[in-house]
Structure formats: C-alpha cells, structure tokens
C-alpha positions in Angstrom: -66.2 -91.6 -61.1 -69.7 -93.2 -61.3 -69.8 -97.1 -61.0 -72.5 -98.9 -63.0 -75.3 -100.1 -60.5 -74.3 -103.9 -60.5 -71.0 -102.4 -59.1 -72.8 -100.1 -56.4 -71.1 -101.4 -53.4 -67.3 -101.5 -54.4 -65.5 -98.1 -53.5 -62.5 -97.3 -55.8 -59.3 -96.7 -54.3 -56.5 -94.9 -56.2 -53.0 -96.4 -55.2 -50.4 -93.5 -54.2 -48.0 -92.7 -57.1 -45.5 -95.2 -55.1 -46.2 -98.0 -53.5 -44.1 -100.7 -53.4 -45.9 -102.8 -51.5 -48.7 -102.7 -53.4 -47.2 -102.7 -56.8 -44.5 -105.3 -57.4 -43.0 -103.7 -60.7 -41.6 -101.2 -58.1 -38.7 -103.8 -56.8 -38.6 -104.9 -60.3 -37.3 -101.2 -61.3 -35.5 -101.0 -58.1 -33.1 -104.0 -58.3 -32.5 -103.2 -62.1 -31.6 -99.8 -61.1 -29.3 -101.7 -58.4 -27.8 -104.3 -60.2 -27.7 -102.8 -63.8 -28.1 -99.2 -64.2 -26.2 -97.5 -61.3 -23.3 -95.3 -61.1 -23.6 -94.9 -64.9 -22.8 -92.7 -67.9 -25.2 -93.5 -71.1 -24.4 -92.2 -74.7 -27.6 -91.9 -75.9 -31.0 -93.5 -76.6 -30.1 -96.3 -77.9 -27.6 -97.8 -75.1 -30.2 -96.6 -72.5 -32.6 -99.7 -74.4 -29.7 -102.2 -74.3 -28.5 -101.6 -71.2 -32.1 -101.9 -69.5 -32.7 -105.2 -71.7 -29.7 -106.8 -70.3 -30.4 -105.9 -67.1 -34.2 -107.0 -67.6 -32.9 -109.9 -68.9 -30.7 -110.7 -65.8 -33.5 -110.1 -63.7 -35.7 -112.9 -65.5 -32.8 -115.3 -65.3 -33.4 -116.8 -62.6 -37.2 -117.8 -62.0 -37.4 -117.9 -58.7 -36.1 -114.3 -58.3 -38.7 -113.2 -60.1 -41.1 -115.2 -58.1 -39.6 -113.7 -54.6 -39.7 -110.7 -55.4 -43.5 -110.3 -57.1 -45.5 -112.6 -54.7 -47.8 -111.0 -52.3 -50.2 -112.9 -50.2 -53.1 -111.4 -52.1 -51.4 -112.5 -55.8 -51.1 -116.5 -56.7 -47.9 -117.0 -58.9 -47.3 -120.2 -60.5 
C-alpha cells in the first residue's frame, strides 16, 4: 500500500491476527468466554445472541472492569 505524500514518513504496520496486548477487545472476548459462555450447549441462533448479551452485559456492569481491563499506557480512558 501507497501512502499519500503528506504521509511519507509513517510505515504501516499490520497487527498479528492475535494480539492481546495490542488489541483490548481480545480480554473482552476472553473473560466473556470465561465467565458466560463456557462449558456450554446452545440450541440454536438465537440463544447464542442472548446468551452473549447477558454476558456482554455483565461485563459492562461494573465500570471499572471495563476500565481495567481496556487501558493501555498508549490509550487515555475516561
């Protein structure tokens, strides 16, 4: 990929498929797959959705959580 002039002296870097470190949604998905979604049988589509919004739900709960477990030193959260 090209970058426009005004951009000539950034290089792009293309994040490995998973990074957790670099990519906070990863611990997202992994404590709702912890504390929601493991060890269990679905019966279709539809309790898949609800069960993941409940656990996303759980999750968002509690602010500080969230907080904790999406700060990095190079991200500000609020």
């Amino acid at each position: 990929m090209t970058l426009p002039a005004e951009f000539s002296n950034l290089t792009l870097i293309k994040l490995p498929p998973y990074s957790p470190e670099l990519n906070p949604v990863e611990q997202i998905w992994s404590w709702i797959r912890q504390h929601g979604l493991s060890n269990r049988v679905f019966s279709g589509y539809d309790e898949i959705v609800d069960e993941v919004s409940k656990a996303w739900n759980q999750f968002i709960s509690i602010p500080d959580r969230v907080k904790k477990m999406c700060s990095r030193e190079w991200i500000k959260l609020i």
